[in-house]
N, C-alpha and C positions, 0 to 999 in steps of 0.2 A: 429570426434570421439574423445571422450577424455579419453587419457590414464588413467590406472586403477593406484589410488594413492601409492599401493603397492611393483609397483614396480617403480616408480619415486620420490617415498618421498616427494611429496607434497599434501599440503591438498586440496582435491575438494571442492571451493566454491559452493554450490548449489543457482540458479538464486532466489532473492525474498527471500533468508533469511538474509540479511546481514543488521545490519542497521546502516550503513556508509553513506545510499542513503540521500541524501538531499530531493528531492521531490517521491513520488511514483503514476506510471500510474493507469489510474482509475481501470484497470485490477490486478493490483499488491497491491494497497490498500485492494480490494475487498476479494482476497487472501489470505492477512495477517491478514483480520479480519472477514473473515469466513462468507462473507455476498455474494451475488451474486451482478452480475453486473444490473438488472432490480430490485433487492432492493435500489442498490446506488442511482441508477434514480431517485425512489421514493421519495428517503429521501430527498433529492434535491427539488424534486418538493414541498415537503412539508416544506419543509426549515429545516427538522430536517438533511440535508447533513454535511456533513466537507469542509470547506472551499476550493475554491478551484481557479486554474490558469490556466491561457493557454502560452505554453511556443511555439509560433508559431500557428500549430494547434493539439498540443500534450494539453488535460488536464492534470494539476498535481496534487497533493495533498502532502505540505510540511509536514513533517515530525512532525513539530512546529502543524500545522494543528489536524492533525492525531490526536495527544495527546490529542489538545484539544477537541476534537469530542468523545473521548473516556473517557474523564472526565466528558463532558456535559451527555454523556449517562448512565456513574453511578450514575450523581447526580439523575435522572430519578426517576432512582428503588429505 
């Protein structure tokens, strides 16, 4: 349970908004851009995905990535 910030005086990081993260799970990119997880699939299979890694058997998606996936898709429009 995590205590309520008001009476501990600190600030509640909330999971998935910080972007400190260096790499983000396929689940937490999906999240932070508003896309579903059987979209990312898609995009992948069609090669319009964001680059991506396997850190073990974790896929990632670097942050470096990310950006540039999201540059590629406004050049689009």
């Amino acid at each position: 349970m995590i205590a309520r910030p008001e009476v501990t005086d600190r600030k509640v990081a909330i999971s998935g908004e910080s972007d400190a993260v260096d790499a983000y799970s396929i689940a937490e990119f999906c999240r932070r851009h508003s896309i579903s997880v059987p979209l990312f699939y898609k995009l992948k299979a069609q090669g319009k995905g964001p680059v991506s890694f396997y850190a073990g058997v974790r896929q990632l998606v670097s942050r470096e990535a990310a950006a540039a996936w999201r540059h590629e898709r406004e050049a689009v429009t």
